[in-house]
C-alpha positions as MATLAB code, in Angstrom:
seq = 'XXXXXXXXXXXXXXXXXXXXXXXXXXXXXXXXXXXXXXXXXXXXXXXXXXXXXXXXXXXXXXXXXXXXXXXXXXXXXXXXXXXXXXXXXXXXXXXXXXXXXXXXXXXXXXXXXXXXXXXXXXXXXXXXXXXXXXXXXXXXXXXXXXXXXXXXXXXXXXXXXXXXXXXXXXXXXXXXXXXXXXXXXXXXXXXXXXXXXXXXXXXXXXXXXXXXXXXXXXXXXXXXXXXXXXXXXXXXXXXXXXXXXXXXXXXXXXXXXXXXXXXXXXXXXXXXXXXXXXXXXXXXXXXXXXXXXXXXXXXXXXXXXXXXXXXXXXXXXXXXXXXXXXXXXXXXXXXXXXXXXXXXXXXXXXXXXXXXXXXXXXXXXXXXXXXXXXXXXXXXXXXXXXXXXXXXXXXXXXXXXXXXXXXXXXXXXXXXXXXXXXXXXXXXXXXXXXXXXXXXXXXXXXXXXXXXXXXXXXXXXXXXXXXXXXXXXXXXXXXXXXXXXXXXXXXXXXXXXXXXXXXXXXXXXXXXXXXXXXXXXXXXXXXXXXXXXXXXXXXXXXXXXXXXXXXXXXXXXXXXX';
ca = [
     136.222  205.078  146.367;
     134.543  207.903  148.821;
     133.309  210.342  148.100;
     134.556  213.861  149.490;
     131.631  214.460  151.427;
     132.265  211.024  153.008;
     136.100  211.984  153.577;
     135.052  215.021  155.160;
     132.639  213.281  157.390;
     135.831  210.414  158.901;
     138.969  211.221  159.606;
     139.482  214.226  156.847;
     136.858  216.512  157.643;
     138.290  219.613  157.891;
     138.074  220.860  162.062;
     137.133  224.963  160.673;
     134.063  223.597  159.065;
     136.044  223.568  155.439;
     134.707  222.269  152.610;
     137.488  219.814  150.109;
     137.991  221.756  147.129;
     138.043  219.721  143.433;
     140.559  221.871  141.515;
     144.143  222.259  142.421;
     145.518  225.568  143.585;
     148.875  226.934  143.510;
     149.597  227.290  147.643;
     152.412  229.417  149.462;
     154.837  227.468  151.377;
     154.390  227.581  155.351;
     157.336  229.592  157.020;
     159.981  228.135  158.625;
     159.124  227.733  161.913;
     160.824  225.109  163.579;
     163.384  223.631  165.149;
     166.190  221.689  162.812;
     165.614  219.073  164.998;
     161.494  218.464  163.279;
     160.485  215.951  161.110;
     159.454  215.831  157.917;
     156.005  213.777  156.683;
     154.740  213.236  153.241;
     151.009  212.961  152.612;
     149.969  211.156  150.032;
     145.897  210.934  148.896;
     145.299  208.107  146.216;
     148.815  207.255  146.486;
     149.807  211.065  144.810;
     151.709  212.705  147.067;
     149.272  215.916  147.704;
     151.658  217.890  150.889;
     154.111  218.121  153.579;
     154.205  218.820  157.163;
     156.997  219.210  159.506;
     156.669  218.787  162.900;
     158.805  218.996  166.161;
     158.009  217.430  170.085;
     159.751  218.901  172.456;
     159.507  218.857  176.401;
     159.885  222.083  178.656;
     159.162  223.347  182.527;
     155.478  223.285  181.760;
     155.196  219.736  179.432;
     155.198  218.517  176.222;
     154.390  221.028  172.842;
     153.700  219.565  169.417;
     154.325  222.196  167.302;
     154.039  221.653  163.115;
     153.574  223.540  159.941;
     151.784  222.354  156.947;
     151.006  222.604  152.776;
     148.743  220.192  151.593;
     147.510  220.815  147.540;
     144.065  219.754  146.556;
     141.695  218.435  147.233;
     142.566  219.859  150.422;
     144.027  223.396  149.582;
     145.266  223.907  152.805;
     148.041  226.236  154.643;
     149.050  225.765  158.103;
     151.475  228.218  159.127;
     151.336  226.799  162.680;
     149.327  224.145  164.554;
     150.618  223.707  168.370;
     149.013  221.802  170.770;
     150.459  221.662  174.441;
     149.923  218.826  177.152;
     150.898  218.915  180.782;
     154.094  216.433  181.932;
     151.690  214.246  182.651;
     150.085  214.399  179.154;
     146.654  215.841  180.037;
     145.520  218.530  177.352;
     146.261  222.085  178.218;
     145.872  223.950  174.720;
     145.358  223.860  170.757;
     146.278  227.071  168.242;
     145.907  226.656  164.895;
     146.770  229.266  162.261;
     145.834  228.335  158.772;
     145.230  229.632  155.279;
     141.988  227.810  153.610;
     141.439  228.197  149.757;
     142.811  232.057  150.625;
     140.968  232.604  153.290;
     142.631  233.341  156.956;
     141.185  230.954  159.552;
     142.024  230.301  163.289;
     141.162  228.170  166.150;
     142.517  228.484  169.576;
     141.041  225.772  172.461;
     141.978  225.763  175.527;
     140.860  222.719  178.236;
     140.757  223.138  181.891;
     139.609  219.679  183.472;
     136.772  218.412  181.774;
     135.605  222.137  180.240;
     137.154  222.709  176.475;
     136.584  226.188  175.063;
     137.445  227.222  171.353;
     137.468  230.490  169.867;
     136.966  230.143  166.092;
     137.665  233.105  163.512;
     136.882  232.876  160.117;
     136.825  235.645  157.540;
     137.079  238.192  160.820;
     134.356  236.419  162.370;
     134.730  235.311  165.600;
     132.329  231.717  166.877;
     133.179  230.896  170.505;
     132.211  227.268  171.437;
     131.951  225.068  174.749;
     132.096  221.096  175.047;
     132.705  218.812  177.942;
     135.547  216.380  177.455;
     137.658  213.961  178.707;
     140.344  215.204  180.731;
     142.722  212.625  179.242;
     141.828  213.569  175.997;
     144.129  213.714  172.957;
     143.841  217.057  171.024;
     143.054  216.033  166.968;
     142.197  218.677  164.517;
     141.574  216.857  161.130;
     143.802  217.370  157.915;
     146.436  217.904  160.160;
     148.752  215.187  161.049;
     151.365  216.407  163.952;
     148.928  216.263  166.692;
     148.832  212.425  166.351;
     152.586  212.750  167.739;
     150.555  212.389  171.078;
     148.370  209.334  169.673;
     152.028  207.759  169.228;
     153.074  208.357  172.706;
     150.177  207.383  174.325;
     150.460  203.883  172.289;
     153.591  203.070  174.026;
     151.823  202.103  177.057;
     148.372  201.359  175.675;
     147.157  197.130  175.841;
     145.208  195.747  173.121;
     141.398  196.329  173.790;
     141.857  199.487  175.413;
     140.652  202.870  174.663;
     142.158  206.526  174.215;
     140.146  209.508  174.076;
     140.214  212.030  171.727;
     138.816  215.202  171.428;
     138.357  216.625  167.588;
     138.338  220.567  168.463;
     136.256  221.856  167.830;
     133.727  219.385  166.759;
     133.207  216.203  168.613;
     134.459  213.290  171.075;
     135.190  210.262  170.383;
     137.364  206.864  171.709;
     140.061  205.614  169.932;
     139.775  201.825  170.375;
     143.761  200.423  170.357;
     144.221  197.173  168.272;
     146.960  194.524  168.099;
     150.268  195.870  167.371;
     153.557  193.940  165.777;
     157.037  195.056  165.416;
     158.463  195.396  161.853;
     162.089  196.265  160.981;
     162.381  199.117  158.272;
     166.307  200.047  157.072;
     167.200  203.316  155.837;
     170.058  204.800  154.991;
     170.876  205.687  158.336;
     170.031  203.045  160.823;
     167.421  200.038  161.213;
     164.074  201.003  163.033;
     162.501  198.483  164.855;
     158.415  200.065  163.965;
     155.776  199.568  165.977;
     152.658  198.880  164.125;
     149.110  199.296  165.526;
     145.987  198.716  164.273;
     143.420  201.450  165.660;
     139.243  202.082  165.061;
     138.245  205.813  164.857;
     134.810  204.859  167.249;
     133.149  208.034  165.128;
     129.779  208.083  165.652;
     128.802  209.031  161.775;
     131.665  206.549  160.827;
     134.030  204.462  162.274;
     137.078  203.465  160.521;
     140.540  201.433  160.930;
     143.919  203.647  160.913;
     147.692  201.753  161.294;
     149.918  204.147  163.501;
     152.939  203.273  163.125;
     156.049  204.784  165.856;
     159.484  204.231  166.332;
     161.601  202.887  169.436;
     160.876  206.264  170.804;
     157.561  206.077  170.793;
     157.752  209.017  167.387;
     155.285  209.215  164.572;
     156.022  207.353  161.639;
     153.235  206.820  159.389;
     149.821  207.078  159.572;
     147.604  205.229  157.378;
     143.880  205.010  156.689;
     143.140  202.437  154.013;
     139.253  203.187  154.139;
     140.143  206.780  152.497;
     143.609  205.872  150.807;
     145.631  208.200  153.171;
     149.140  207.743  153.789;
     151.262  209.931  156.042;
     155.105  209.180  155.996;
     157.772  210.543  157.657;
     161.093  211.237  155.282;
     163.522  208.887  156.397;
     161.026  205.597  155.620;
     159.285  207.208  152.751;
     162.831  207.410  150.632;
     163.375  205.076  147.863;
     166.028  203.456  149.703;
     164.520  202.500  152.597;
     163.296  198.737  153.095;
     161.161  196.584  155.015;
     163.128  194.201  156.960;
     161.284  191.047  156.883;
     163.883  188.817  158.545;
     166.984  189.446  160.176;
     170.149  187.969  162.350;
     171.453  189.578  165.124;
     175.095  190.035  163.563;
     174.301  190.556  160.226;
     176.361  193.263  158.309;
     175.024  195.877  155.425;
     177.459  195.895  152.609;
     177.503  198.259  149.719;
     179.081  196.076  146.726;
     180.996  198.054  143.767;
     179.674  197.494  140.647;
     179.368  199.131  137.116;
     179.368  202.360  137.783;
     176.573  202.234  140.546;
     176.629  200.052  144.388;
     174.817  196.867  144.988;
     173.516  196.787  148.703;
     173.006  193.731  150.440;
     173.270  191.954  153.822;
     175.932  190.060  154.909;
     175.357  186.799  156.959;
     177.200  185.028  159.588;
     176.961  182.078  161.838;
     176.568  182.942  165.202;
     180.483  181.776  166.151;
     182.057  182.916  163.633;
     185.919  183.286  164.477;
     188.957  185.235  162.628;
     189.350  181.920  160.639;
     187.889  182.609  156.884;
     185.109  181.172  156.104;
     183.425  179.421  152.760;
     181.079  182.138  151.539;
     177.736  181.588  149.456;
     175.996  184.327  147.293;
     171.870  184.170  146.625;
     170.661  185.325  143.285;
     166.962  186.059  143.322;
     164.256  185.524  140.330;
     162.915  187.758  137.945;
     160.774  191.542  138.274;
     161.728  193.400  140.817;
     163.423  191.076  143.475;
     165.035  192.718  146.490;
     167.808  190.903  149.041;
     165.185  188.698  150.606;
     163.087  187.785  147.621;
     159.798  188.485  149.495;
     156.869  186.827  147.317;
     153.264  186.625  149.108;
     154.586  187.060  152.828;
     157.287  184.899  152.559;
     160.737  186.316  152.312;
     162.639  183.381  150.775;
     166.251  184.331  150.767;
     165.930  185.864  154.056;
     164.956  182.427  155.442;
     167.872  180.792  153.136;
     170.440  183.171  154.259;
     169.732  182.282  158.382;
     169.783  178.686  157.646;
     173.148  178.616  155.556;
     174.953  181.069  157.750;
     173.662  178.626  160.344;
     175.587  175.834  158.506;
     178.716  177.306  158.601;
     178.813  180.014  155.807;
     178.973  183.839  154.818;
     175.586  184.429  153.149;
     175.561  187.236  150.633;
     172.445  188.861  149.379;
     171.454  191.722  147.404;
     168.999  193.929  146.059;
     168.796  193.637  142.568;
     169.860  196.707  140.383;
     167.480  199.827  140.327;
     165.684  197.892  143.485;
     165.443  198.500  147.008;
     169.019  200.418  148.009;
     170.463  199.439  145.064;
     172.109  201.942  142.548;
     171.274  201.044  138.372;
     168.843  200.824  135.945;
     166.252  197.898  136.034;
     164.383  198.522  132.958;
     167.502  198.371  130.531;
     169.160  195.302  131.919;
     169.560  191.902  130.684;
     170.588  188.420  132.034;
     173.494  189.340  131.401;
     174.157  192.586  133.286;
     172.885  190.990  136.407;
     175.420  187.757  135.716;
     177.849  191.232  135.842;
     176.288  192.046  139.277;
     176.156  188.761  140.565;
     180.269  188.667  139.675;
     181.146  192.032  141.041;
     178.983  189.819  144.409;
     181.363  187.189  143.924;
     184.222  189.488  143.731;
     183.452  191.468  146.706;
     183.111  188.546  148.791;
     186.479  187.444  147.586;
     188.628  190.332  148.696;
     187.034  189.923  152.523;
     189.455  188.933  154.995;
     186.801  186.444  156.709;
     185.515  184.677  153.719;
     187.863  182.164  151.622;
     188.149  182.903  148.071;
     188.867  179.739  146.999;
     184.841  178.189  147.831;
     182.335  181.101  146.795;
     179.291  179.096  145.670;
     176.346  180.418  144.287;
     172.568  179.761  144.680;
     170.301  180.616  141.681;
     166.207  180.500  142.246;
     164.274  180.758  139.585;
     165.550  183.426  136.801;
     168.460  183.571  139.172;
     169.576  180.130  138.238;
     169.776  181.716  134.518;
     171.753  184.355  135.793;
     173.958  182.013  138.194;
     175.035  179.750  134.655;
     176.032  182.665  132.530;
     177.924  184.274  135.685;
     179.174  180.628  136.604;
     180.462  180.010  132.960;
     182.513  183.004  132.875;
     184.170  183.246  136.539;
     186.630  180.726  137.514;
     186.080  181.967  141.495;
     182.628  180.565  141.227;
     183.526  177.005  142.804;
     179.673  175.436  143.139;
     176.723  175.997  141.545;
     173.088  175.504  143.159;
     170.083  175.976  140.412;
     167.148  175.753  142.258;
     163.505  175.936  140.223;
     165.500  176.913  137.569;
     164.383  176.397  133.673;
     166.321  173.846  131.567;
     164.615  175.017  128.651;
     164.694  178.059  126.650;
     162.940  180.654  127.744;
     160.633  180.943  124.924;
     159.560  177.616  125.430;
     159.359  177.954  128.884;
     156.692  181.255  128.593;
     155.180  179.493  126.392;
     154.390  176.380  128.873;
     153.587  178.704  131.422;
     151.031  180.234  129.470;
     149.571  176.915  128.263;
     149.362  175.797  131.692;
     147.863  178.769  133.009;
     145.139  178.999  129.837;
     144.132  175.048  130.640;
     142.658  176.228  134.228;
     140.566  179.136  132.370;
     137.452  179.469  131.506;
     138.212  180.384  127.923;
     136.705  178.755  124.853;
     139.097  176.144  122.676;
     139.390  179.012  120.093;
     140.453  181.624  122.888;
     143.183  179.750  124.048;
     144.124  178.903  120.832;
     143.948  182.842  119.924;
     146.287  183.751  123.291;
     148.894  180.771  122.672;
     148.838  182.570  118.739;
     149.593  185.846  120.130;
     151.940  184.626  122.482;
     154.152  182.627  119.704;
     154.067  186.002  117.965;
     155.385  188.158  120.321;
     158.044  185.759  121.374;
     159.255  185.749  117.825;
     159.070  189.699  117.360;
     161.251  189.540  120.855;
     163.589  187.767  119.712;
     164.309  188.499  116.006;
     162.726  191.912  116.222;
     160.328  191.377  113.312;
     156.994  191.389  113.002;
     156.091  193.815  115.617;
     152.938  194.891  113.372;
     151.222  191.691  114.083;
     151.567  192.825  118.196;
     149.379  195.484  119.437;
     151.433  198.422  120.430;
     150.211  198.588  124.703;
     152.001  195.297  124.901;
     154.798  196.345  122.711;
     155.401  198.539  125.255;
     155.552  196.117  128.200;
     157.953  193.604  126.617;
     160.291  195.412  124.154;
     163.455  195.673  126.554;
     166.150  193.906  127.280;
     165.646  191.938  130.121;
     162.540  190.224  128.262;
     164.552  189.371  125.213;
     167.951  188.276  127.132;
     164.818  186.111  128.792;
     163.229  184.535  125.730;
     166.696  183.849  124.063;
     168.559  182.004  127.210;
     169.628  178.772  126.032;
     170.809  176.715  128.860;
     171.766  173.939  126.371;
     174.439  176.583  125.240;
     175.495  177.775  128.715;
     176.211  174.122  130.264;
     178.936  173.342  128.147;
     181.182  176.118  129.461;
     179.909  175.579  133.477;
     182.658  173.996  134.678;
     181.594  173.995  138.381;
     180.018  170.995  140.738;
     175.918  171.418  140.068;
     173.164  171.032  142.407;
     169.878  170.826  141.223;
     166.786  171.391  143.350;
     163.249  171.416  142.086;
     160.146  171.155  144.274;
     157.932  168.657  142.566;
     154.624  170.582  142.816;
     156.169  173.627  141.357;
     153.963  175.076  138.219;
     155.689  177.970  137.417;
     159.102  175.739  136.282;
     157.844  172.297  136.346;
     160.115  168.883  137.570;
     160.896  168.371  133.694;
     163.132  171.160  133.591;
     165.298  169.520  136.609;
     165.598  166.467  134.479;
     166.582  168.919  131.520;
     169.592  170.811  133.209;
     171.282  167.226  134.726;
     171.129  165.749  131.391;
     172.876  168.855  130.106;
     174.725  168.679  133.293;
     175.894  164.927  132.827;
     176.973  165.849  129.319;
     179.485  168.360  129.652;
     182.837  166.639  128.120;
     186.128  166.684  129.888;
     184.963  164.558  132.639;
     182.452  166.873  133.959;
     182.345  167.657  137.584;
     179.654  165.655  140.306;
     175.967  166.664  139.212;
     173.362  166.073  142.079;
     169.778  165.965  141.551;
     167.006  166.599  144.928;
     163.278  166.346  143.978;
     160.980  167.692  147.058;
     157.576  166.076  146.995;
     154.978  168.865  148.335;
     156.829  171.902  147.707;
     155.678  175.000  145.278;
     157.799  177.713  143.241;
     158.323  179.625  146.224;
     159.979  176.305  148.141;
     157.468  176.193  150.512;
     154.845  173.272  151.630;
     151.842  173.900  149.091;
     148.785  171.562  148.102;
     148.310  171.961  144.257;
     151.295  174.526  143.847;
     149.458  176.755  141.772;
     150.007  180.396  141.410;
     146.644  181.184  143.067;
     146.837  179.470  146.201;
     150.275  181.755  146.666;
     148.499  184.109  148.788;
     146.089  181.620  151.115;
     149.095  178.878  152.238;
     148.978  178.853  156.023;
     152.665  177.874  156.101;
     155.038  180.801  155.556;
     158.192  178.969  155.823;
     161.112  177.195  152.861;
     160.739  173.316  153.013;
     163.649  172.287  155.678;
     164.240  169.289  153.202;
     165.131  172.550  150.698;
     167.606  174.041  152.774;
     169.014  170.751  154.380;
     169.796  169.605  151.188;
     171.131  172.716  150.020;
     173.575  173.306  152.949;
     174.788  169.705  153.694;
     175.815  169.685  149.680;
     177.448  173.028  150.009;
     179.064  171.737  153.155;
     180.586  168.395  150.911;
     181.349  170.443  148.124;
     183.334  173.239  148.936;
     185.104  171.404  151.645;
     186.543  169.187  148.677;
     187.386  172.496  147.240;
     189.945  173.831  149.406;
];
């Protein structure tokens, strides 16, 4: 990580000539000084948040102003009771005031540009500096450590191409190009709308050090983040720095956010259409993601699995439900003291939600497990009769004590360790799973991983049984296991349809669908090993996955009416 005295020499270096204190200091609030209309931006240094700053654009007579006020902690120690900078209508620099309190100390900085002339009167501790430097005319107006000036970085960004170049002007210390990068659009939700983000990768041309900032703006061309990985800076407005906004990976143009009722807290999720949809209701489908901290379109390594599953089943004919999981995302509830079980409760209050909408048909709700959320899709499926189908797809047909167990074994044969290592981590791992389970012989587990694993969710994990599920699953089954998948090998396919096939009482249809070339995430893969996650060119679920899912939905609950 930089040093301080290499912050101070980028992007952070303080424009009064300030020098980053190490202790933290207790700092007055800025006053209030603008309009309700302002925003509000977190900063966060080392990914601790360290200040605030609000700022407001507004357009009058004479052009644009950019007023803000702003408290950032250490290591900047920093007050800004008001930083303005002014442009004409035609976004040429006209002025920069800056009123600030500095580890106590009163400082000021007023520059003023007239063509290609900049002049800055600087006052610290009563003493007054006056500087001249030539600049461009179409400069942008920067003073470091403070972030609502680059309000005018974001508008000039609208028009900017790739390859080009925007001035700026640090007042009162240097100039400087800013050299405009490719840009992508990326959707974020929030509680009050979707923003479709503009992100733009930018070099700070400094000639002590150049470095790489993402600007990200609005449709409005607005500020909304700011980011400098080099120096592990984040700047982030309010409204996509809340808990409950999202990323939007994928999206349809009709699709519908739903908050679903559940025990004592909301499930949020998006709904999914097809594209024609009529008054006529519709068979419905809910997707149940895998295990951690899964949100609606189970995004692993780029590739946002359910949000790609939802668009192609919604494209078959169906309403696609999908949620974040409890405590996730927008999601209300606890994740760290839930079980299987609870989220078999979530995935029914899903199912029940679906089935008191006027455009989905209550008699054929299916639902698609992946992964852990095939466990949760039996125990939900064995207790609710409005479950009609069942898809388990990479699902374990073992316990789940035997299937960490593999997963470790498999993991520890590609290591490096000795014989007696493995041996010693296979040991350990035996242990814990039997302190899990029977909540004995914790002394013989070292208490940091105590910690990690003693909740509920881990045991309701270790102790699923589908061998004692199946018997009570009453539903049609699809199976669907990707054949180079290491994380839940083929075996356990062949394990849940001979569970499957045994149910008595003349057990509903069972279908089986093996897809050569396809990895734990359902996507085209070469060895399908946990490491090559992150390097697989192809970002897309197998079409053999989904085909096979929707045309046996499309059999299935049409024999279900």
């Amino acid at each position: 990580m930089p040093s301080p005295h290499s912050i101070r020499a980028a992007l952070l270096a303080l424009c009064l000539g300030i020098a980053l204190s190490s202790g933290a200091q207790q700092l007055p609030s800025p006053p209030t000084l603008l309009p309700p209309t302002a925003s509000n931006f977190a900063i966060f240094f080392r990914s601790v948040p360290v200040g605030s700053e609000q700022v407001a654009v507004t357009r009058g007579a004479g052009g644009w102003t950019i007023l803000s006020s702003a408290r950032l902690a250490a290591p900047f120690d920093v007050v800004a009771r008001r930083v303005q900078v002014r442009y004409t209508p035609e976004w040429k620099p006209v002025d920069l005031t800056i009123d600030a309190i500095v580890r106590g100390q009163a400082q000021a900085l007023h520059t003023t540009v007239d063509g290609t002339t900049a002049k800055s009167d600087i006052t610290i501790a009563g003493q007054l500096t006056q500087k001249p430097d030539t600049v461009d005319g179409d400069a942008v107006l920067l003073p470091s450590v403070f972030f609502g000036p680059y309000e005018a970085v974001a508008e000039r960004l609208k028009t900017a191409s790739a390859g080009s170049s925007i001035p700026v002007y640090a007042a009162p210390q240097l100039s400087f190009s800013l050299k405009v990068g490719e840009s992508s659009i990326e959707q974020i939700q929030t509680t009050a709308r979707l923003i479709a983000a503009r992100r733009t990768r930018v070099t700070f041309a400094t000639p002590a050090m150049p470095f790489d900032v993402e600007i990200w703006t609005d449709e409005a061309g607005r500020l909304l983040r700011l980011s400098v990985p080099s120096q592990d800076l984040d700047v982030v407005r309010d409204d996509i720095a809340s808990v409950t906004a999202r990323s939007v990976p994928i999206s349809r143009p009709n699709d519908e956010q739903v908050k679903i009722p559940a025990n004592g807290f909301s499930l949020a999720g998006t709904l999914s259409k097809p594209a024609d949809a009529g008054a006529k209701p519709l068979p419905a489908v809910v997707l149940i993601g895998g295990s951690g901290t899964a949100d609606r379109d189970e995004l692993a390594f780029g590739i946002p699995i359910f949000g790609q599953l939802a668009g192609t089943i919604a494209d078959g004919g169906f309403v696609v439900l999908r949620f974040d999981k409890r405590g996730i995302g927008q999601s209300g509830g606890r994740l760290e003291s839930a079980s299987l079980g609870d989220f078999s409760d979530d995935l029914r209050a899903a199912v029940r939600f679906l089935s008191g909408r006027k455009d989905v048909d209550p008699k054929r709700i299916a639902v698609v497990g992946h992964s852990e959320g095939g466990a949760v899709a039996m125990i939900a499926a064995a207790k609710d009769k409005r479950i009609a189908a069942l898809v388990l797809v990479a699902t374990n047909g073992v316990t789940g004590s035997d299937l960490v167990l593999a997963q470790q074994q498999h993991l520890l044969s590609r290591s490096n360790f000795s014989e007696a290592e493995k041996q010693a981590k296979i040991e350990l791992q035996t242990r814990i799973n039997q302190a899990v389970i029977t909540g004995k012989g914790w002394e013989n587990v070292p208490a940091d991983l105590r910690r990690q694993i003693d909740n509920p969710e881990f045991q309701s994990i270790l102790t699923n049984d589908p061998a004692k599920i199946m018997p009570d699953v009453r539903q049609p089954i699809l199976i669907v296991q990707g054949e180079l998948d290491t994380q839940v090998v083929p075996s356990n396919a062949d394990r849940l349809e001979a569970l499957a096939r045994a149910r008595k009482k003349a057990p509903p249809p069972t279908v089986v669908v093996k897809v050569p070339g396809v990895n734990h995430l359902l996507v085209p893969a070469t060895t399908g090993e946990i490491d090559e996650y992150g390097t697989l060119p192809d970002k897309h679920v197998s079409s053999t996955v989904s085909t096979a899912i929707v045309s046996w939905l499309g059999k299935t609950l049409t024999a279900a009416r």
